[in-house]
C-alpha positions in Angstrom: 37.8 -90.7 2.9 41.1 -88.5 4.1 41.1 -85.1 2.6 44.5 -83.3 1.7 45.6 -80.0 0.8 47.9 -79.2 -2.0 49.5 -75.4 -2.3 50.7 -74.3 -5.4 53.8 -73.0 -3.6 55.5 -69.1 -4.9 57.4 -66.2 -3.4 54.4 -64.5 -3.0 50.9 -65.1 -1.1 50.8 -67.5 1.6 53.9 -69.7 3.0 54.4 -73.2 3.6 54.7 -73.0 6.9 51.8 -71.1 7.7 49.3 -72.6 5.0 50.4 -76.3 6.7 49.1 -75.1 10.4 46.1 -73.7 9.1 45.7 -77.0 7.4 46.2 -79.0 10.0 43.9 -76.5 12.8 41.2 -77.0 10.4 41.5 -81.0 10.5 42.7 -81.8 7.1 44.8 -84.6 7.1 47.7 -84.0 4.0 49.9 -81.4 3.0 50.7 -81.6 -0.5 53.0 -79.2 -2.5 54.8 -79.2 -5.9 58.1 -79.2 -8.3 59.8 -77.3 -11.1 63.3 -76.9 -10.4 63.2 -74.5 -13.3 61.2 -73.6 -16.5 62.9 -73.3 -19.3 62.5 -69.9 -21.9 62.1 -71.9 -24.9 60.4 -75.2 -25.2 59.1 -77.9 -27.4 57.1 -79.7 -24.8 53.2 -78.8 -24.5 51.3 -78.3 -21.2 48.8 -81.0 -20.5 46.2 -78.3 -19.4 46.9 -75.0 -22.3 48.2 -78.2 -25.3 50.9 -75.6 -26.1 53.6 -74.2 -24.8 52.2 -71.7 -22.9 51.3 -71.8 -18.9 48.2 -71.7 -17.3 49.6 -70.1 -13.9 52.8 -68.1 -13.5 53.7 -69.9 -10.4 55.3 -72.7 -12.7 58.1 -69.8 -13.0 58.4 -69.2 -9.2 57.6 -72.8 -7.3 59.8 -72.9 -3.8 61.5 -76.3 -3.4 59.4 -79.1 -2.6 61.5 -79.9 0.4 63.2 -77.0 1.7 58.8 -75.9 1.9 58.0 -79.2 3.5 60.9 -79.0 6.5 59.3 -75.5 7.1 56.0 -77.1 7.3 57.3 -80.0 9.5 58.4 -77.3 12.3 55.2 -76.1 13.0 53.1 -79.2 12.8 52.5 -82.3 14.7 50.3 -84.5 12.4 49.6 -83.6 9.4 51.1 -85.3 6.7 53.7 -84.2 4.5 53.8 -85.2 0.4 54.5 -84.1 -2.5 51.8 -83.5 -5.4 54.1 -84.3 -7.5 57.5 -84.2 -7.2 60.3 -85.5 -9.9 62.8 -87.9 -8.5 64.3 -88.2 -12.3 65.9 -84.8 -11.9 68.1 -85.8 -8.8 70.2 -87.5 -7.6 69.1 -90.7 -5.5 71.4 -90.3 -3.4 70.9 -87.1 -2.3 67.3 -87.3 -2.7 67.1 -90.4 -0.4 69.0 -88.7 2.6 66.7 -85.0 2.0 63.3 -87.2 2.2 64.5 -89.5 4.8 65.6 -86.9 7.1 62.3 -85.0 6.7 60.8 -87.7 7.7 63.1 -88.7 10.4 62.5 -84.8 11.8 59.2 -84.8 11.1 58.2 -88.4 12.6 57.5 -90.3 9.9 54.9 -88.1 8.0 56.1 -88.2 5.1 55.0 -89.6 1.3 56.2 -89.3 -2.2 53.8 -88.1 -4.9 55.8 -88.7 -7.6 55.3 -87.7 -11.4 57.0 -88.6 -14.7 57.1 -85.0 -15.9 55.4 -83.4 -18.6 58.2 -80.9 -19.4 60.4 -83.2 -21.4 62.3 -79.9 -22.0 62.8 -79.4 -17.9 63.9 -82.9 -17.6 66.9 -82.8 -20.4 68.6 -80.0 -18.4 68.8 -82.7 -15.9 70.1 -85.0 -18.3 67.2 -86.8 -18.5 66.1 -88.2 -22.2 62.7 -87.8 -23.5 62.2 -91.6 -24.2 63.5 -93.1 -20.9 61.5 -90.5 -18.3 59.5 -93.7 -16.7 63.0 -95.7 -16.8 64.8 -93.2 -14.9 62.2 -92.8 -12.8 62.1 -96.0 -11.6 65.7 -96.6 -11.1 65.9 -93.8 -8.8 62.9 -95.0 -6.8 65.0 -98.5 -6.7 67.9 -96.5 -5.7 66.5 -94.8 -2.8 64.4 -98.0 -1.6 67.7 -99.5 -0.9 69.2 -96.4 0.4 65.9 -96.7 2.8 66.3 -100.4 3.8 69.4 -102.0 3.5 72.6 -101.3 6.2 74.8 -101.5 3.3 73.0 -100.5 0.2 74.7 -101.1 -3.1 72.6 -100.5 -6.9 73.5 -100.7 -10.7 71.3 -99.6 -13.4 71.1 -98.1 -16.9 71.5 -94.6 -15.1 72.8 -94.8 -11.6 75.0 -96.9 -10.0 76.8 -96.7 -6.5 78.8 -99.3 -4.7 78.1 -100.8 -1.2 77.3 -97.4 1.0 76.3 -97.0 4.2 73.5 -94.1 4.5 71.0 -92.7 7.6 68.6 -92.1 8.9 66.2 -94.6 7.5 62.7 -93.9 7.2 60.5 -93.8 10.4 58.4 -96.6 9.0 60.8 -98.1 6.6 59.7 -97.6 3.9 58.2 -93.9 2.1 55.0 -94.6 0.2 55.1 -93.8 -3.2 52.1 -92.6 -5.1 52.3 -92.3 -9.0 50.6 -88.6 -10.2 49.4 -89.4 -13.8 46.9 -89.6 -16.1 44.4 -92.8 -15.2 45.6 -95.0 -18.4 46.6 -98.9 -19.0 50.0 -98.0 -19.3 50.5 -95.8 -15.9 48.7 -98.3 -14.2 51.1 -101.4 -15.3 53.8 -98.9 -14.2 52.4 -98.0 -11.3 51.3 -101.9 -10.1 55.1 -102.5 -10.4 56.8 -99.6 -9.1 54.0 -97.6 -6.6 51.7 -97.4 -3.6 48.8 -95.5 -5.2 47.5 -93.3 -8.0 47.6 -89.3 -7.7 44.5 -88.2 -10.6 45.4 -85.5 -12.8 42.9 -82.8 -12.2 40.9 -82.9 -15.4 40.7 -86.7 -14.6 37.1 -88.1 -15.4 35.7 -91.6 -15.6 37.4 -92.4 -12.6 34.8 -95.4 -11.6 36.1 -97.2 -14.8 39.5 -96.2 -14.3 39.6 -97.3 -10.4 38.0 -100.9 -11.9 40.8 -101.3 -14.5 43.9 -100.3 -11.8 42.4 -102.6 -9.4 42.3 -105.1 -12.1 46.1 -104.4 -13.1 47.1 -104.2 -9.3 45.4 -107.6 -8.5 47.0 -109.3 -11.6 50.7 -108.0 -10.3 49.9 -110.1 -7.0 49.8 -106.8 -5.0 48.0 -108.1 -1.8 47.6 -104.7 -0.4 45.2 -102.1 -2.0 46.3 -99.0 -3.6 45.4 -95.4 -2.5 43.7 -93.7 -5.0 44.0 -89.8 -4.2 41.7 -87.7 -6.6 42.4 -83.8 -6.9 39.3 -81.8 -6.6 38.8 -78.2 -7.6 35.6 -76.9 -6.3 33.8 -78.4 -3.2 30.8 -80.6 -4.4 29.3 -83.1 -2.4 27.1 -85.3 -4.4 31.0 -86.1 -6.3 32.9 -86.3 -2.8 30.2 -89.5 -2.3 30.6 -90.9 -5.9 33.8 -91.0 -5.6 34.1 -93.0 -2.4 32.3 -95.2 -3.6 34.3 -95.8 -6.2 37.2 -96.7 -3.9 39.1 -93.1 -3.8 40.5 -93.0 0.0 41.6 -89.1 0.2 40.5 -86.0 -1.5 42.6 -83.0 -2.2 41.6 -79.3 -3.0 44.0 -77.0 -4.3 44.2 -73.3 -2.5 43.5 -70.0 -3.9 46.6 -67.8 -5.1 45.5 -64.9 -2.3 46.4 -63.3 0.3 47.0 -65.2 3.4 44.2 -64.4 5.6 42.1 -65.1 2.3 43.7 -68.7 2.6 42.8 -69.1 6.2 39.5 -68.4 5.7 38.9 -70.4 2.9 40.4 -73.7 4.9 37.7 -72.9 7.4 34.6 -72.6 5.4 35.8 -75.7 3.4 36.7 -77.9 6.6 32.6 -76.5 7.1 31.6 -78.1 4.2 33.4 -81.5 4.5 32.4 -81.9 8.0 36.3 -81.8 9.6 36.6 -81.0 13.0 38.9 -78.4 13.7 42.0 -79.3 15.9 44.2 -77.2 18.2 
């Protein structure tokens, strides 16, 4: 198994930048960070984690953008990888979003994936224009969108809610394509989405049962005639290695902790004594 970090990224605590070279020093192999473009005061959706409309973390207030953080993190680094856990593709543009990611990953040299999410805050999502009912619709269309962007010389797409004419857009990505991973909960109907539309499965954090969940996705996966295998990335919270073993056995290829909300020599030490624990080798 690969194992990942994912920084709940703020104006406070430690950057980007500087969390992504301790990362990678300390031999972890993914650099994950998040999205909110904004939170709105007053909303109807619920929080998966509080089941109201209350937040667990005020950092859903103050979240840097996913991309502007990643090109910091891409300066400083040489190999770890660059993703999102998760980003929302429904509230932009494809157009715009295809040239931002493909860039980064032109810059960085092709390190760069797409954790991608449908977006709990329906409320978030309508600012953008984006109705409750059609969140795994638009989705998809953008992620059609910016494949073609991606791939084709001239790239041309018409759907229920984009639609551009023949254009000519670079740079392309590195390695032609941008894997897309799916963050959701591990359900029937993500995974028929995801078999159509995605690369892998992101877990929720709460997720459990994932031996049975992994069985039915590689079920789903098989019955779409995918002939490759999907990455399965499960988000940990606390080191525990008797679970780190079940799980891959179970089939998840990488692991990813979360960092503490500290200071950022606090951060830098806890990457080390982790790294300890998996058994990473440090880097230079």
């Amino acid at each position: 198994m690969r194992y990942g970090i994912v920084l709940f990224t703020s104006d406070r605590g430690i950057s980007p930048a500087d969390a992504a070279v301790a990362a990678e020093r300390a031999g972890f192999d993914t650099f994950y960070v998040p999205e909110h473009t904004h939170i709105p005061v007053i909303r109807a959706a619920a929080h998966p984690r509080t089941g109201d409309a209350s937040l667990p973390d005020d950092r859903y207030l103050r979240t840097l953008d996913p991309w502007v953080a990643l090109g910091t993190a891409a300066a400083v680094t040489s190999r770890i990888g660059l993703s999102t856990a998760v980003a929302l593709p429904a509230e932009h543009h494809p157009i715009t979003l295809a040239k931002t990611i493909a860039s980064l990953d032109y810059l960085s040299g092709g390190r760069v994936s797409l954790g991608v999410g449908f977006g709990w805050n329906t409320d978030e999502l309508a600012h953008h224009g984006v109705p409750a009912g059609k969140r795994r619709t638009v989705l998809r269309e953008h992620l059609d969108a910016m494949r073609v962007l991606w791939t084709e010389e001239e790239a041309d797409f018409t759907g229920e809610f984009v639609s551009f004419g023949a254009s000519w857009s670079w740079p392309k990505p590195v390695r032609k394509r941008i894997p897309v991973l799916l963050g959701a909960a591990g359900t029937e109907k993500t995974f028929l989405w995801l078999a159509k539309n995605a690369d892998g499965w992101i877990t929720t954090p709460t997720e459990d049962g994932l031996d049975d969940k992994i069985a039915l996705l590689h079920r789903i996966w098989h019955e779409h005639d995918r002939a490759d295998t999907p990455e399965i990335v499960a988000l940990a919270g606390r080191h525990d290695a008797a679970q780190l073993t079940q799980w891959g056995e179970f089939g998840v290829t990488e692991v990813v902790f979360g960092l503490p909300d500290r200071s950022a020599d606090d951060v830098r030490a806890y990457l080390t004594r982790l790294a300890g624990k998996l058994g990473i080798e440090e880097t230079q």
